[in-house]
MDTraj code that builds the backbone (N, CA, C; nanometers):
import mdtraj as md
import numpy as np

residues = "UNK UNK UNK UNK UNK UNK UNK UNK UNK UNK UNK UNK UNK UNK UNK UNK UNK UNK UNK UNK UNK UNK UNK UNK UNK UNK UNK UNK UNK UNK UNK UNK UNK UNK UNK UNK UNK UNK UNK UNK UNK UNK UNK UNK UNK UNK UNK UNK UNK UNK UNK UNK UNK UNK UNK UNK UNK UNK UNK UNK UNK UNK UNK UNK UNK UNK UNK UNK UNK UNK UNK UNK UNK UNK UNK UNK UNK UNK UNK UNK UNK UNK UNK UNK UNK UNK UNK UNK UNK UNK UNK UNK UNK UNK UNK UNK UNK UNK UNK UNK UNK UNK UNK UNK UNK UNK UNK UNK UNK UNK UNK UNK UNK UNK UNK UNK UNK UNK UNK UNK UNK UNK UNK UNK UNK UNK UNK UNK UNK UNK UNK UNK UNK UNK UNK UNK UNK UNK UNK UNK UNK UNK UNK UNK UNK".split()
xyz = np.array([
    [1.2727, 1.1265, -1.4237],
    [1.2380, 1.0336, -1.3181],
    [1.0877, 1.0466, -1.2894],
    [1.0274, 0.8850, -1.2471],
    [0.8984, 0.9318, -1.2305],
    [0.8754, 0.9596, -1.0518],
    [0.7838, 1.0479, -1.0498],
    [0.7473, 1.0523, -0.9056],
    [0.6466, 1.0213, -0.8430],
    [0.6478, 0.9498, -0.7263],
    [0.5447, 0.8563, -0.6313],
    [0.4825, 0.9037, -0.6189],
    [0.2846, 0.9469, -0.5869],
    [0.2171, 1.0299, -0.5525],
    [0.1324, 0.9653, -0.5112],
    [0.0961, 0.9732, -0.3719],
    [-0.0163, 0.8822, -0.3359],
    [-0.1684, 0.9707, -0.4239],
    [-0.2522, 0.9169, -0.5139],
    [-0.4025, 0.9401, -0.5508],
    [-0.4910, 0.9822, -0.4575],
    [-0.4893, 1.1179, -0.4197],
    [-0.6255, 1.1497, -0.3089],
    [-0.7393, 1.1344, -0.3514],
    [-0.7944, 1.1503, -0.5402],
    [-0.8712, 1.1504, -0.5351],
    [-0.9663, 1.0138, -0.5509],
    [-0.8867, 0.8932, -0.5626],
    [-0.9790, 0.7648, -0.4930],
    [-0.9791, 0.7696, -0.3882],
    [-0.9265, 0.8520, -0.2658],
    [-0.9661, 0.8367, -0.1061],
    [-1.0688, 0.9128, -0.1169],
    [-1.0889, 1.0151, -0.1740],
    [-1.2041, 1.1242, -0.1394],
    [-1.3534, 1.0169, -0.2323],
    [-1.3208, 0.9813, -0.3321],
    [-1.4370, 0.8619, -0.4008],
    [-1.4708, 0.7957, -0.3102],
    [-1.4016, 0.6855, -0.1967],
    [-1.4533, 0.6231, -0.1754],
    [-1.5659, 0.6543, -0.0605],
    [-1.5902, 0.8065, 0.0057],
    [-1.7116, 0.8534, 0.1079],
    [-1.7322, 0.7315, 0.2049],
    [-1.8135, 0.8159, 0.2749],
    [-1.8914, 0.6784, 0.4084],
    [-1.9179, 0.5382, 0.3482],
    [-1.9363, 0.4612, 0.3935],
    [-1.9821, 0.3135, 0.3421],
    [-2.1052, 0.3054, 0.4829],
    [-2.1990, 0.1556, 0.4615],
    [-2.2598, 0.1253, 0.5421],
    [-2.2248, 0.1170, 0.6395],
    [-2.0665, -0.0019, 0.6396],
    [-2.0072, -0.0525, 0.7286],
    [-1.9452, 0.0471, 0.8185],
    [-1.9041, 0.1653, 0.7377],
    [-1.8155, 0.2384, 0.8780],
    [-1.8885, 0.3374, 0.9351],
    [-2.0350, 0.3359, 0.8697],
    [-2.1152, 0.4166, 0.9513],
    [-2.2096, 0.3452, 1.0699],
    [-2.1831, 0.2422, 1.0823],
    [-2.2272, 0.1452, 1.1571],
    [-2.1087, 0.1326, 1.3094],
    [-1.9670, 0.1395, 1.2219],
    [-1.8889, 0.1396, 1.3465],
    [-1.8929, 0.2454, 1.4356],
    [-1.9067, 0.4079, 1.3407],
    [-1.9300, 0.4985, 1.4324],
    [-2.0061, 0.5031, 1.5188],
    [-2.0951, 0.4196, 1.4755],
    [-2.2440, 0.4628, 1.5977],
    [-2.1952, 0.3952, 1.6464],
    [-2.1770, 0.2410, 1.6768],
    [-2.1435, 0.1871, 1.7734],
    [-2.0195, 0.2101, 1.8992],
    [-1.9266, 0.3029, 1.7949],
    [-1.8264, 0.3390, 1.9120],
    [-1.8819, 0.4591, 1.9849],
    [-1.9801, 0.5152, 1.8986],
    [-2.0601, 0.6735, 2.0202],
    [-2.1016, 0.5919, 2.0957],
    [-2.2153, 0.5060, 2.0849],
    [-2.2683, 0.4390, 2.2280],
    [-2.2061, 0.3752, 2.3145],
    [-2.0191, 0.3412, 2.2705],
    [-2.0304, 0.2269, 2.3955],
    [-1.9703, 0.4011, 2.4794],
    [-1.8980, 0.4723, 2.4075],
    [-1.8233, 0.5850, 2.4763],
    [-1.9785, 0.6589, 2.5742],
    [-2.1062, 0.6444, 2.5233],
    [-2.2100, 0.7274, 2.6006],
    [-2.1932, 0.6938, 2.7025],
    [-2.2290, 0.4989, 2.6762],
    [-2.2411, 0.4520, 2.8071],
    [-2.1245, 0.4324, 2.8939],
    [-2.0212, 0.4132, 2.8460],
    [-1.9260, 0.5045, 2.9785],
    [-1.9464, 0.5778, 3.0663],
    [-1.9200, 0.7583, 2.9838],
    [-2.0013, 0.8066, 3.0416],
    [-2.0829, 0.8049, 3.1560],
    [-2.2358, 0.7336, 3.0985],
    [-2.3479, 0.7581, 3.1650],
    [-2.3126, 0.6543, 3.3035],
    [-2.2216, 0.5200, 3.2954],
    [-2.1771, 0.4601, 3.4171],
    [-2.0946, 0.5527, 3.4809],
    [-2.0162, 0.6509, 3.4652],
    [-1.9175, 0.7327, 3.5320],
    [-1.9926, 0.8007, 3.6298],
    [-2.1072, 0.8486, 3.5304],
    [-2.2124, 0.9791, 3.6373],
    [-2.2696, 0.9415, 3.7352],
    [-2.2874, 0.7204, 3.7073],
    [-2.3652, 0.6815, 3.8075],
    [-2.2646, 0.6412, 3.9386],
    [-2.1702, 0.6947, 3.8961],
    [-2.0488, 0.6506, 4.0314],
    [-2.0545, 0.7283, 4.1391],
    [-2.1759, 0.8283, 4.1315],
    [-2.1814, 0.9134, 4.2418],
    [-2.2376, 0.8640, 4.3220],
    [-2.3121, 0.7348, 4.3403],
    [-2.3951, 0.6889, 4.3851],
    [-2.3070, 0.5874, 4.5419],
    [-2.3904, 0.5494, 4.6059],
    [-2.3455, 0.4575, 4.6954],
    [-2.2566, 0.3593, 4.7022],
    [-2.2824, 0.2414, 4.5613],
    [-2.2345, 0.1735, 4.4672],
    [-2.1150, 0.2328, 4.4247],
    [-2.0185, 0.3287, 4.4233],
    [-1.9448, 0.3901, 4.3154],
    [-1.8236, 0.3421, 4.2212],
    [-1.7666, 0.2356, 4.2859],
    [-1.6139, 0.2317, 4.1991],
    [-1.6905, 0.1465, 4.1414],
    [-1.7724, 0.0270, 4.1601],
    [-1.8153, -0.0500, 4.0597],
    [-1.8646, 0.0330, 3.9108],
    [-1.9015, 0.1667, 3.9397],
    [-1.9452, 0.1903, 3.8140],
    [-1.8942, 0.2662, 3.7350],
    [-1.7725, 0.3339, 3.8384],
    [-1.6445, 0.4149, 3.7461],
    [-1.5453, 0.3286, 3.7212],
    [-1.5543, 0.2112, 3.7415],
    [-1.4475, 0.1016, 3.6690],
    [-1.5321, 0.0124, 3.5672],
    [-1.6335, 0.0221, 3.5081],
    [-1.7520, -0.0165, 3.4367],
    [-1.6864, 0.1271, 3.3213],
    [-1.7580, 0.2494, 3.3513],
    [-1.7557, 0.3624, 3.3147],
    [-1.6183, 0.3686, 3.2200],
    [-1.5126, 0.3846, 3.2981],
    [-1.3494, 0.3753, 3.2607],
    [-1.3064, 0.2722, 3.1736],
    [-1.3769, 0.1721, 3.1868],
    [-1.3816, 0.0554, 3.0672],
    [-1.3950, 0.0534, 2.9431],
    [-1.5398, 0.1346, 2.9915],
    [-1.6101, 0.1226, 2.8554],
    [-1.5315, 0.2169, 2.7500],
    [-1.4924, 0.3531, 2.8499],
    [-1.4257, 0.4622, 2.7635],
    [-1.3060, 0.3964, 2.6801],
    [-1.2233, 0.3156, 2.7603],
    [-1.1357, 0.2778, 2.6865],
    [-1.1475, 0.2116, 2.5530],
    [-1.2090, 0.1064, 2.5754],
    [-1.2493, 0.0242, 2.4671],
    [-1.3664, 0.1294, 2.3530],
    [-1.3825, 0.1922, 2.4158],
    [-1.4600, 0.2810, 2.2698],
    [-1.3322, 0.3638, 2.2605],
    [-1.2477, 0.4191, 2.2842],
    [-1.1342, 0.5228, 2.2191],
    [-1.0659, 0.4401, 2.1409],
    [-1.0253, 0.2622, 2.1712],
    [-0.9175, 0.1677, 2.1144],
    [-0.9868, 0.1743, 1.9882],
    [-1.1170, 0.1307, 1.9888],
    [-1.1712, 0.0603, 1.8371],
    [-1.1735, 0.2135, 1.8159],
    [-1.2019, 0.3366, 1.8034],
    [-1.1758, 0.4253, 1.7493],
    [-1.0575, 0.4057, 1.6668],
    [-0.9666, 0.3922, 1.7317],
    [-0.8115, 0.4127, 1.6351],
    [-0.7969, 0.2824, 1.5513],
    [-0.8686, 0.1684, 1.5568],
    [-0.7990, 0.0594, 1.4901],
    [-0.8244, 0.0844, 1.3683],
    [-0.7287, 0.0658, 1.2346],
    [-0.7636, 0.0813, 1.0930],
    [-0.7475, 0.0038, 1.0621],
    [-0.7976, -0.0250, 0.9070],
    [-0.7162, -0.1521, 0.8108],
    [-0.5872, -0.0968, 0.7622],
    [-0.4767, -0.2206, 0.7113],
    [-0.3783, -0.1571, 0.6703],
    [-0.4485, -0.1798, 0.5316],
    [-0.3815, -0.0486, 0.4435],
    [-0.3920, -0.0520, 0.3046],
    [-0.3013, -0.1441, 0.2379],
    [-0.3542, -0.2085, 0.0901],
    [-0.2863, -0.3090, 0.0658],
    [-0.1922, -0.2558, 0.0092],
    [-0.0789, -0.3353, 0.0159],
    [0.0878, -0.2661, -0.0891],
    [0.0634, -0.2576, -0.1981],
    [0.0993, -0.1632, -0.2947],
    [0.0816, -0.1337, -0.4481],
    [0.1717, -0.2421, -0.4960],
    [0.1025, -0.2729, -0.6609],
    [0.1903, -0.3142, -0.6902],
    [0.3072, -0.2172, -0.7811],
    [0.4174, -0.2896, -0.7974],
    [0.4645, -0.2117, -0.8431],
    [0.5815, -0.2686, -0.9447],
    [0.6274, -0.1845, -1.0701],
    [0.7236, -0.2439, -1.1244],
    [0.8584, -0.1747, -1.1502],
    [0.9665, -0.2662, -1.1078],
    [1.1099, -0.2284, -1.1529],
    [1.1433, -0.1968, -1.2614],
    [1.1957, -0.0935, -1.3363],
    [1.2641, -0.0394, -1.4772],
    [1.3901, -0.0238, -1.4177],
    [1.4796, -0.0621, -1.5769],
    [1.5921, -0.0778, -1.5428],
    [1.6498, 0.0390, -1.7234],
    [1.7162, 0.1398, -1.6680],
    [1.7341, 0.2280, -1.8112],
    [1.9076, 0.2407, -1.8615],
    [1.8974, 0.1885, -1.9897],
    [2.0381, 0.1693, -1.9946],
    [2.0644, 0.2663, -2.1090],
    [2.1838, 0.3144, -2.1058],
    [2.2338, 0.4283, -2.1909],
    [2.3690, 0.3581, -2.2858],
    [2.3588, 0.3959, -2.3843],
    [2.4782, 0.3613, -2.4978],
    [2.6435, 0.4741, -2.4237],
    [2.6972, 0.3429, -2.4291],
    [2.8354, 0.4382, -2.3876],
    [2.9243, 0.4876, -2.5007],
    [2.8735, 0.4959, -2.6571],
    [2.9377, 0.5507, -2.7203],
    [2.8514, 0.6587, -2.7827],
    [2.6989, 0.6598, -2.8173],
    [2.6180, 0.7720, -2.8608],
    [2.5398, 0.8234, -2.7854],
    [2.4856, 0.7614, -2.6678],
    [2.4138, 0.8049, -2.5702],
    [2.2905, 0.7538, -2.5988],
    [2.2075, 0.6556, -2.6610],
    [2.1228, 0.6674, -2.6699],
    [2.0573, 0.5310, -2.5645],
    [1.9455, 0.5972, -2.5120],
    [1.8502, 0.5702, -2.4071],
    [1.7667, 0.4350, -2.4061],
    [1.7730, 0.3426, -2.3515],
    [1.6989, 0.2406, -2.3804],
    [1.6019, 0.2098, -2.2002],
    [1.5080, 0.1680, -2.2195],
    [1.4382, 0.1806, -2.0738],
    [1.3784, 0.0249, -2.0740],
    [1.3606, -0.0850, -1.9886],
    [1.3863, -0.2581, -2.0006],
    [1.3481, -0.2475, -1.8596],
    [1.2524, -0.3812, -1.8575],
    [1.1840, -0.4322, -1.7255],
    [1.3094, -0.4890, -1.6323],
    [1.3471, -0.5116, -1.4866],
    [1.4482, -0.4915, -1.4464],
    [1.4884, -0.6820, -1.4376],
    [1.5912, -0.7171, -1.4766],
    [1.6160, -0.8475, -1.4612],
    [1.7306, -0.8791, -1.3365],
    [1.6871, -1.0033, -1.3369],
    [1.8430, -1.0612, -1.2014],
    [1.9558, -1.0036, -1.2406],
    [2.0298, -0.9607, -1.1480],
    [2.1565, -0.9667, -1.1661],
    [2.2078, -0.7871, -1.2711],
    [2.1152, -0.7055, -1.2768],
    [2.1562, -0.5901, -1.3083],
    [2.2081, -0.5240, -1.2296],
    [2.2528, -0.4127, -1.1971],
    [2.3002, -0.3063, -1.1116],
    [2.3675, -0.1953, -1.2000],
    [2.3813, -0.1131, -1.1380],
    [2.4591, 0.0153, -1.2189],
    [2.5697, 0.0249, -1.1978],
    [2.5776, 0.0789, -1.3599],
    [2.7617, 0.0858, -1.4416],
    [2.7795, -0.0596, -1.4424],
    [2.6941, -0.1401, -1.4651],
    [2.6867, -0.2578, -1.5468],
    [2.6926, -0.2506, -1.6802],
    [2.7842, -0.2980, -1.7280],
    [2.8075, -0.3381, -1.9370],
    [2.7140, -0.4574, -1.9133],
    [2.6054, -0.3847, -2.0498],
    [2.5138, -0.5353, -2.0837],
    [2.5459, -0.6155, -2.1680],
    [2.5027, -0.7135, -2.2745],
    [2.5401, -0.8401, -2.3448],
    [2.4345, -0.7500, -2.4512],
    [2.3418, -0.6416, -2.4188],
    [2.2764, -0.6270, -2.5455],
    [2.3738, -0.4720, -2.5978],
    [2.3687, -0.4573, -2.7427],
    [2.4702, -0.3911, -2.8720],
    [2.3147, -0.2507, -2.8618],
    [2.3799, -0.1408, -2.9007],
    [2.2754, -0.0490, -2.9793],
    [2.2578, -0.0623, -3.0999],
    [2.1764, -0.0106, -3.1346],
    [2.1058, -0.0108, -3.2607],
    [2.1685, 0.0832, -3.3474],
    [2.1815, 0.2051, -3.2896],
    [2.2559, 0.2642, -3.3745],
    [2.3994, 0.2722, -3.4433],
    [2.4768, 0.2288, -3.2782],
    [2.6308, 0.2247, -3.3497],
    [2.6803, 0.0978, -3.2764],
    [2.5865, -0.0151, -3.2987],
    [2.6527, -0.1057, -3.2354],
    [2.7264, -0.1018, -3.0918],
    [2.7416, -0.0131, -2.9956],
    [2.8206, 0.0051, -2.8815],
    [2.7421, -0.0822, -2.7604],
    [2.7938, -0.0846, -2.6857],
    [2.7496, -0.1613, -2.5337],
    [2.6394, -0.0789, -2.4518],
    [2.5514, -0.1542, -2.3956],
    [2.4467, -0.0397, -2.3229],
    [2.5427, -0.0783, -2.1439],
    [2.5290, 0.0510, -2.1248],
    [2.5748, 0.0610, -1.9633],
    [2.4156, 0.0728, -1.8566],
    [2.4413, 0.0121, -1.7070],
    [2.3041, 0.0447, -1.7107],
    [2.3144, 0.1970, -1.6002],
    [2.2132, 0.2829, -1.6171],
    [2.2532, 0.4153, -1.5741],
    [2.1898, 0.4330, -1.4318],
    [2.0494, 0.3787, -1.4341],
    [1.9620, 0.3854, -1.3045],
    [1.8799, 0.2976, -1.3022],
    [1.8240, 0.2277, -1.1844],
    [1.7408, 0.1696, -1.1346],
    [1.6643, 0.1902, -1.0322],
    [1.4741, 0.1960, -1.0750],
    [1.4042, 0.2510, -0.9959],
    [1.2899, 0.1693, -1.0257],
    [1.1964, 0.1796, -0.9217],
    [1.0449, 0.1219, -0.8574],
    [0.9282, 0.1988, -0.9620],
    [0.8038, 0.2115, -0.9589],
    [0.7264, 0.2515, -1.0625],
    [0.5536, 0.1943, -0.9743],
    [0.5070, 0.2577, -0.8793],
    [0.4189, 0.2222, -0.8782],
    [0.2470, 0.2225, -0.9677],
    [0.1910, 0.0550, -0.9615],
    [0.1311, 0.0537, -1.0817],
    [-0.0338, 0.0895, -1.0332],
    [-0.1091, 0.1216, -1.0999],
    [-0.2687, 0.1011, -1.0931],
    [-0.3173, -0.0197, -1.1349],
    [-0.2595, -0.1112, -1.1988],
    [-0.3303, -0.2159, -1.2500],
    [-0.1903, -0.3180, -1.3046],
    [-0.2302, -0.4274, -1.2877],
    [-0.1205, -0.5379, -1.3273],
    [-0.0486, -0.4999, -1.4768],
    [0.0846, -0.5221, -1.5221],
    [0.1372, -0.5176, -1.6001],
    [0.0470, -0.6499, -1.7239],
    [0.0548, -0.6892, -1.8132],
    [0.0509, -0.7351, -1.8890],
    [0.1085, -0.8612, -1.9042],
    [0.2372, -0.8080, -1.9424],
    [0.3102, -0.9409, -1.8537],
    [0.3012, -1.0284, -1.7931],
    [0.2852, -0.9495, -1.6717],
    [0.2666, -1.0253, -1.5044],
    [0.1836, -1.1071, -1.5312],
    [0.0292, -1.0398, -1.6221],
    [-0.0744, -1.1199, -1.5974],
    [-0.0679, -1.2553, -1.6817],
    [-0.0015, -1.2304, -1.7878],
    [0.0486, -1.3542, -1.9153],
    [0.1081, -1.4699, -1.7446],
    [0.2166, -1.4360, -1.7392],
    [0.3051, -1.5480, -1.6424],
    [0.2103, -1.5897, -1.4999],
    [0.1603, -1.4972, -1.4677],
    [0.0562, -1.5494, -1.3339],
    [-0.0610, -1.6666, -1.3891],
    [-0.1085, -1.6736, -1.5705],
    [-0.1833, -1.7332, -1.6555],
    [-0.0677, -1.8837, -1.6385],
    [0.0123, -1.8536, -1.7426],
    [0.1404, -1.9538, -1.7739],
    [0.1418, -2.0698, -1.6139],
    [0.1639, -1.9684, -1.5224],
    [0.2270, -2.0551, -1.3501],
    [0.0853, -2.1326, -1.3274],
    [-0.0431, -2.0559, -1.3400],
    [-0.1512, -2.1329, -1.3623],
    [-0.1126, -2.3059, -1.4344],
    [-0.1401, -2.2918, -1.5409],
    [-0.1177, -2.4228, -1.5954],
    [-0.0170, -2.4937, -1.5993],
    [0.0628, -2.4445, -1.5662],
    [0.2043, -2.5557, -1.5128],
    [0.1895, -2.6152, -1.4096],
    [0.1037, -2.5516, -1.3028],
    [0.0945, -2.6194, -1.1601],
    [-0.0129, -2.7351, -1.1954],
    [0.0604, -2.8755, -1.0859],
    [-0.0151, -2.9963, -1.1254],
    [-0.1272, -2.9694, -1.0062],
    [-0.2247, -3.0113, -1.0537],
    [-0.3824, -3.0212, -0.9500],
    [-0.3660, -3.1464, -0.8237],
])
top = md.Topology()
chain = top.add_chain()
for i, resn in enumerate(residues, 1):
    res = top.add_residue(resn, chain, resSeq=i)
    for name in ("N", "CA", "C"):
        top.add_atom(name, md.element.get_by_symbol(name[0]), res)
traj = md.Trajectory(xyz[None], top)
């Protein structure tokens, strides 16, 4: 079986960018100036500037936490079918209508017997199948302009 592993080492590649070193600063300053309105609440003036102050904190802690979501992998279905008279192993992109301890319509090679199908599982990819990319080409030119 294969196993899922999220890649740390393209998270650790991708380091600071312009852009998110730009957000940091901007979320230190609005959180300063919080802050620096909070301290001025000692003043005569005061709730106006600890509800200024309290504002600001908030809205600099929110955009702190907001992320992008990461995009969904793609990924592809295998479907592995086993000979129910020699055992031998056959592994097939997953089609409609399979499920397991399904008898297929395709014979083995070796002794002619029925393939059963044994398991069905997900496969996440780094890069488009081949395939995919042929039929995403194909759906291209079938569609009228």
């Amino acid at each position: 079986m294969i196993e899922d592993e999220d890649n740390e080492e393209e998270i650790l590649k991708k380091g600071i960018t312009f852009k998110s070193a730009l957000k940091n600063i901007f979320i230190i300053i609005i959180i300063m100036l919080g802050a620096y309105f909070m301290y001025l609440g000692f003043s005569p003036n005061q709730w106006f500037y600890i509800i200024i102050g309290i504002s600001l904190l908030c809205i600099g802690t929110t955009i702190m936490q907001v992320q992008k979501e990461p995009p969904e992998p793609l990924r592809q279905t295998l479907t592995i079918l086993s000979c129910v008279i020699c055992g031998l192993i056959k592994v097939r992109n997953y089609e409609a209508g399979d499920f397991i301890f399904n008898k297929t319509a395709e014979n083995c090679d070796k002794c002619n017997g029925k393939f059963e199908i044994k398991q069905i599982y997900s496969v996440k990819l780094k890069s488009p199948t081949v395939e995919t990319k042929k039929k995403e080409k194909e759906d291209l030119k079938k569609k009228p302009n």
